[in-house]
N, C-alpha and C positions, 0 to 999 in steps of 0.2 A: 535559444533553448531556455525553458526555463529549469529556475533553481529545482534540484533533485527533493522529491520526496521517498521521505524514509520510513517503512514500517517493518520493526520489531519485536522482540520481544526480549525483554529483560524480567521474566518472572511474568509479567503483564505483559497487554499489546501495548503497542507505542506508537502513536502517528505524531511524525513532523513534517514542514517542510523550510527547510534549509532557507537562513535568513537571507538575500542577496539584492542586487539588482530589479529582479524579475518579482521579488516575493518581499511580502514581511516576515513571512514566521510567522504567521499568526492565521490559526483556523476557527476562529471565535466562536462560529456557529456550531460546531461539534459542540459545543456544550450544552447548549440549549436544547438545538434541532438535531444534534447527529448525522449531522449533512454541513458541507460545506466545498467550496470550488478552489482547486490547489492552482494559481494561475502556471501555463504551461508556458510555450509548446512545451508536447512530451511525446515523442516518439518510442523508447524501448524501456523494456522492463527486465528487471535483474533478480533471480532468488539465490541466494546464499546460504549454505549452514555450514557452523564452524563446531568440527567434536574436540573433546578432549585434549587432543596434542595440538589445539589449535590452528589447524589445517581447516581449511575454505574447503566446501564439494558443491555442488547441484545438489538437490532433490532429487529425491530417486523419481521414475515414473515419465509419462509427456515424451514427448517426438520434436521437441523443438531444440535448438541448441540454445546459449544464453549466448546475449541477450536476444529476448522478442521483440521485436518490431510492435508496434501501439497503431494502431488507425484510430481514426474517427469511428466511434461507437463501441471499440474494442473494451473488454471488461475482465477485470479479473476480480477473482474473491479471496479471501483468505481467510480460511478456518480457524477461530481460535476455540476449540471446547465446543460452549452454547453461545460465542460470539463470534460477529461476522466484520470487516473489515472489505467494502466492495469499493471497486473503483471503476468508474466511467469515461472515457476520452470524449469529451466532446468542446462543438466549432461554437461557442458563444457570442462570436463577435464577424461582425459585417467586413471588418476589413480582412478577415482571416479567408483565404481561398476557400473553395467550397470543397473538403475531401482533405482541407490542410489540418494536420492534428495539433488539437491545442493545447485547452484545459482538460481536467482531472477534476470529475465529482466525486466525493469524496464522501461514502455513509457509511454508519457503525450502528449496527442492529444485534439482537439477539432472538433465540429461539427457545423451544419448550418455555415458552412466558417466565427466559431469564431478560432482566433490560439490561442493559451495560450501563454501568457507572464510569463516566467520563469524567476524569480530572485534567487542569491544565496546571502546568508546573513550567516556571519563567527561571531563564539565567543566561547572562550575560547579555541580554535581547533577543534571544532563541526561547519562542516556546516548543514545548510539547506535550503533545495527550495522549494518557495512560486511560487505559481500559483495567480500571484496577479491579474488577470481579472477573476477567479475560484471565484464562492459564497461556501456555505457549502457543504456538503457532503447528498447528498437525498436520496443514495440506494446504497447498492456491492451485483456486481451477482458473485458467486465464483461456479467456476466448476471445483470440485473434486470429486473422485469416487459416480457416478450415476447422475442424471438430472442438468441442472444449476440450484442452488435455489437461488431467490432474496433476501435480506434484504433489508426493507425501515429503513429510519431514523423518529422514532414515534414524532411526535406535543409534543411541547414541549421541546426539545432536545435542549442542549446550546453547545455541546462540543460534536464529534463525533471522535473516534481514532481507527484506525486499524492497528495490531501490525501483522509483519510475523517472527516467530522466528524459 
């Protein structure tokens, strides 16, 4: 498995992935290009939001339970405002079975002709990147086996975290 990527929002969006074995921490190309490949395998995906009394819930909305299962070519997005946060599973590599989920492409766009401003911010050997003109996280539409289904982020919500492990 590889190390867990993390996107959420502290004020901004925030993509990491988690220093380890599998990974370095480091998505370099997000700065440049706003693309870049989170080395996997990664099979399921997690959405989290924590209110006020700091209690965990789901998303409201979507038919799936957490976590979702990830395939090869499965995708999900994540809404932040006029920026977008997309993720792609895909088989990079000749030794990986044909159908075996791997990597995580990994792009950060914006709409109505806003661009995302990408910062990368280092400590302790962990980076991460801040969508600093990105607000909170409003919704992830994830399409894996069967229809897109949307998740909103429910009123109330202080802390929104989507984990791909």
């Amino acid at each position: 498995m590889g190390e867990p990527v993390i996107i959420d929002d502290g004020g901004s969006t925030r993509i990491k992935q988690l220093k380890g074995a599998t990974a370095n921490g480091k998505l370099d190309d997000l700065l440049d290009q706003s693309k870049d490949i989170a080395k996997g395998p990664f099979s399921q995906l997690n959405i989290s939001c924590i209110d006020a009394t700091g209690a965990a819930n789901p998303p409201a909305g979507g038919t799936s339970t957490f976590p979702i299962a990830m395939a090869n070519n499965d995708t999900f997005k994540i809404h932040s405002g006029d920026h977008r946060v997309e993720g792609r599973i895909v088989n990079r590599s000749a030794a990986v079975p044909p159908g075996t989920v791997a990597d995580c492409q990994i792009t950060v766009s914006g709409v109505n002709n806003i661009d995302p401003i990408i910062e990368a911010k280092s400590g302790k050997g962990q980076r991460r990147y801040v969508v600093t003109n990105a607000p909170y996280i409003d919704k992830v539409d994830v399409n894996a086996a069967g229809p897109v289904q949307t998740f909103t982020v429910p009123p109330g919500t202080l802390y929104t975290i989507v984990i791909l492990t």
